[in-house]
C-alpha positions, 0 to 999 in steps of 0.5 A: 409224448412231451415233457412238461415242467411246472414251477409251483410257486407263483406259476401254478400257485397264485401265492407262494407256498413257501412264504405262506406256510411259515405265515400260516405257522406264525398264525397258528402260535408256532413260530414267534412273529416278532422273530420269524415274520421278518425273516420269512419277509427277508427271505423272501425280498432276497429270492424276488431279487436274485440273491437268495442264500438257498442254504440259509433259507433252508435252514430257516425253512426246515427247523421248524419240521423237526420241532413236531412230530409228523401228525401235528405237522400233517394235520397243519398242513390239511388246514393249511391247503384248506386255508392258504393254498386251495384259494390260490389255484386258479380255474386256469392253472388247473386247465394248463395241467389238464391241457397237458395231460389230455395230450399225453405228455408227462408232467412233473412239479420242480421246485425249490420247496421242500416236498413235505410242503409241495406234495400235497400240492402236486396231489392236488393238481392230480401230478404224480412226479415231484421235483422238490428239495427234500427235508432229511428225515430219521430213518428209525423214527421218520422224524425231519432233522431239520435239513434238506438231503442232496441238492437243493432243487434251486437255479440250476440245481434244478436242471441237475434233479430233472436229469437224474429224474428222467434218468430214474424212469430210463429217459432224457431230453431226446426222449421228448419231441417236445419240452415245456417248461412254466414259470414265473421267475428269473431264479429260473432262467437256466431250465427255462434255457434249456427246454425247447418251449420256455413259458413265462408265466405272470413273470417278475420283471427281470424274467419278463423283459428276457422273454421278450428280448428271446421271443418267449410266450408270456402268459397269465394264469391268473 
């Protein structure tokens, strides 16, 4: 049995599903466009070029899920996959993951978006593991608090979430003959380091260019 790691957001999503969930919300009179628009675009410019404030962003990102109680925040989030996210899975990201799973390998989703937007989405592609950032919640009322809880799966926090994961299921890296891990972005460039099979996929320019000075497959799930 391998490894295999999925980035979620322009990797397996043709879109990016934490940018599309506060425009989706902006649509639906949630939040002020005048207002969280450009700072949803901002946020967004400063993630593409590497200099994403992660604390900041998620303060942004997480406020508006302690505004609302969890059946509104769910029922958006049904109409949000209809609209926003199911047109953005492409016949070939669903193959990538059935290739994986066909071969037996143990598959997870790691990613920065909080895991009230991405579970969803990992339930759609059938993956039962999920590395996200996760949104406090009360624990007497379920409500969100508005901020996330341990480490942000970001960057390198994202090789510190994946080794206390393997760790909870009584694994590590020498477990796996193989690992595998795809995505599109430099902000990942120290997991794609660390696994033994790297994959750029549809890669922003700086990732691209690091591939191919390392010899790393580039692929497109477009």
């Amino acid at each position: 049995m391998n490894l295999a790691l999925f980035d979620l957001d322009n990797t397996l999503l043709a879109t990016d599903s934490d940018f599309e969930w506060a425009q989706f919300l902006i649509g639906q009179g949630v939040l002020d466009r005048e207002v969280q628009e450009a700072k949803n675009i901002e946020f967004y410019a400063q993630y593409q070029a590497g200099t994403l404030d992660i604390d900041a962003f998620l303060d942004f990102q997480l406020q508006p899920l302690s505004r609302h109680d969890r059946r509104q925040l769910d029922a958006w989030h049904a109409e949000f996959m209809t609209r926003r996210i199911r047109p953005n899975i492409t016949r070939q990201a669903r193959d990538l993951v059935e290739r994986h799973r066909a071969a037996g390998d143990l598959l997870a989703i790691v990613t920065a978006t909080n895991s009230f937007v991405t579970g969803p989405i990992a339930r759609e592609f059938g993956i039962s593991h999920l590395i996200a950032t996760i949104p406090a919640q009360d624990c007497r009322s379920g409500r969100h608090t508005g901020k996330p809880t341990g480490l942000p799966a970001f960057r390198a926090g994202k090789i510190d979430r994946v080794e206390a994961w393997l760790e909870s299921i009584g694994t590590w890296w020498g477990s796996f003959p193989q690992s595998y891990f795809y995505s599109d972005s430099h902000n990942d460039l120290p997991l794609l380091s660390l696994v033994s099979h790297p994959v750029a996929v549809d890669p922003d320019a700086t990732l691209e260019a690091h591939a191919g000075q390392q010899g790393w497959p580039i692929i497109s799930l477009r």
